[in-house]
C-alpha positions as CSV (number, residue, x, y, z in Angstrom):
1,X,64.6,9.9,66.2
2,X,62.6,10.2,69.0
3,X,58.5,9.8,68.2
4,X,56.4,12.0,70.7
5,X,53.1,10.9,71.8
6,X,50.0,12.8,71.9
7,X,47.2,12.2,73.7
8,X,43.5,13.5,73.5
9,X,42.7,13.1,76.6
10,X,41.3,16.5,77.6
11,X,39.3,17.4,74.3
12,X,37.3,20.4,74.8
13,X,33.7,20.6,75.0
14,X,33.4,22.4,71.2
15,X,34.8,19.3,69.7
16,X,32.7,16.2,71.0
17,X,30.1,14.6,68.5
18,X,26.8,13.3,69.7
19,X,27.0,9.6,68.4
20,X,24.5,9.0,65.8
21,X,21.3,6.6,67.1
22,X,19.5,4.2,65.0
23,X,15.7,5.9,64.4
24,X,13.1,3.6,62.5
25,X,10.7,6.0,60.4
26,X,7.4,5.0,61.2
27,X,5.8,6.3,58.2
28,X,8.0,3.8,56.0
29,X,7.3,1.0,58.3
30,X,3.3,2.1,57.8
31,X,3.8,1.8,54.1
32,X,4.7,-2.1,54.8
33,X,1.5,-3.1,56.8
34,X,-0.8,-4.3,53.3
35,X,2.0,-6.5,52.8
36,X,2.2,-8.1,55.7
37,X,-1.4,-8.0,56.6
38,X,-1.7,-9.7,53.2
39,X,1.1,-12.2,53.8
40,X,-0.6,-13.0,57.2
41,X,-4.1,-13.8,55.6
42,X,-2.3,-15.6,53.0
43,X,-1.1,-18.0,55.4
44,X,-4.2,-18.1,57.4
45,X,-5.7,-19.8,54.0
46,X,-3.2,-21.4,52.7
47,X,-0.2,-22.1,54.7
48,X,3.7,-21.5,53.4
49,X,2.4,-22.2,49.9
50,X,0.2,-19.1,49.8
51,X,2.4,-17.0,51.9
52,X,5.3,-17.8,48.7
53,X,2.8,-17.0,46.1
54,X,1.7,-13.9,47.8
55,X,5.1,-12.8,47.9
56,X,5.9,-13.2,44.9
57,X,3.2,-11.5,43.2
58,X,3.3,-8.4,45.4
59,X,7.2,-8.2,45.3
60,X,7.9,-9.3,41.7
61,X,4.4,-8.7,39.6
62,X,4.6,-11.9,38.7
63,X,1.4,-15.1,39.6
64,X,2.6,-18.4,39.5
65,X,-0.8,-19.8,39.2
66,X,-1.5,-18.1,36.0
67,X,1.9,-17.3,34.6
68,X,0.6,-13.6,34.0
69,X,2.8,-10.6,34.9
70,X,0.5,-8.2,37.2
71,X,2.6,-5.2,38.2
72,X,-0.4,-3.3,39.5
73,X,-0.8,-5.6,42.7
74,X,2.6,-5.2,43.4
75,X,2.2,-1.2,43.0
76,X,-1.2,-1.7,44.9
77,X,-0.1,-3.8,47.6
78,X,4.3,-2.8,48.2
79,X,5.5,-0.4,46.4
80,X,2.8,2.2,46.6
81,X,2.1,2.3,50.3
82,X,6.1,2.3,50.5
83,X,6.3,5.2,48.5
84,X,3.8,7.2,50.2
85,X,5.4,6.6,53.4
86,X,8.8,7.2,52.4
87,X,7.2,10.8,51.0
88,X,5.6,11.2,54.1
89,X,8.8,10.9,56.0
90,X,10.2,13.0,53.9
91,X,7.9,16.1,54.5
92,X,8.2,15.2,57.9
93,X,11.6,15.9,57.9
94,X,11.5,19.1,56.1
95,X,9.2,20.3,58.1
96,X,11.1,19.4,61.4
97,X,9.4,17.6,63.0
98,X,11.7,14.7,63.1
99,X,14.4,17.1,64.6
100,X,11.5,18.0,67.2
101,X,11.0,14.7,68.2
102,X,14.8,14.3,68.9
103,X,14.8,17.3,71.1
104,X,12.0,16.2,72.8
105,X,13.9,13.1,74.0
106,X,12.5,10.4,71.9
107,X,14.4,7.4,71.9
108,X,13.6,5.5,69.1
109,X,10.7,6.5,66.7
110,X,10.9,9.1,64.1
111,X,8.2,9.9,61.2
């Protein structure tokens, strides 16, 4: 049995798919700046040492020095300013203004 081949060669214009970019949403990457402007103080004062303990207690809750569980600095300090940004991003979308940014041709940066 003969197979026949079939080539796509001359696809038409309808059927070509813009391929999809990697965007970074700024207002997400806003929400991370207390931790890192923490982190970065952190090891200004203390070195690695404080730059572990830092992270620990804004990602986890928990402080080593005192063997406490603190979830508010982790709310205060990650996951609050995350939130709000990921909200913000989210609005942002909805309203269209991401989609406005893409016509607009830029490359990289969404909200």
């Amino acid at each position: 049995m003969k197979k026949t081949i079939v080539r796509y060669r001359n696809r038409s214009q309808s059927k070509r798919h813009a391929k999809a970019k990697m965007t970074m949403p700024l207002a997400v990457i806003g929400g991370l700046m207390p931790f890192g402007s923490t982190l970065l103080s952190a090891y200004r004062q203390g070195g690695v040492d404080a730059v572990v303990q830092h992270a620990s207690m804004m990602t986890t809750g928990y402080d080593p020095t005192d063997g406490k569980v603190k979830f508010g600095y982790a709310v205060q300090k990650l996951y609050g300013p995350l939130a709000i940004g990921f909200l913000a991003h989210k609005l942002a979308s909805r309203l269209g203004l991401n989609r406005a940014l893409g016509a607009a041709g830029v490359p990289l940066f969404r909200i």
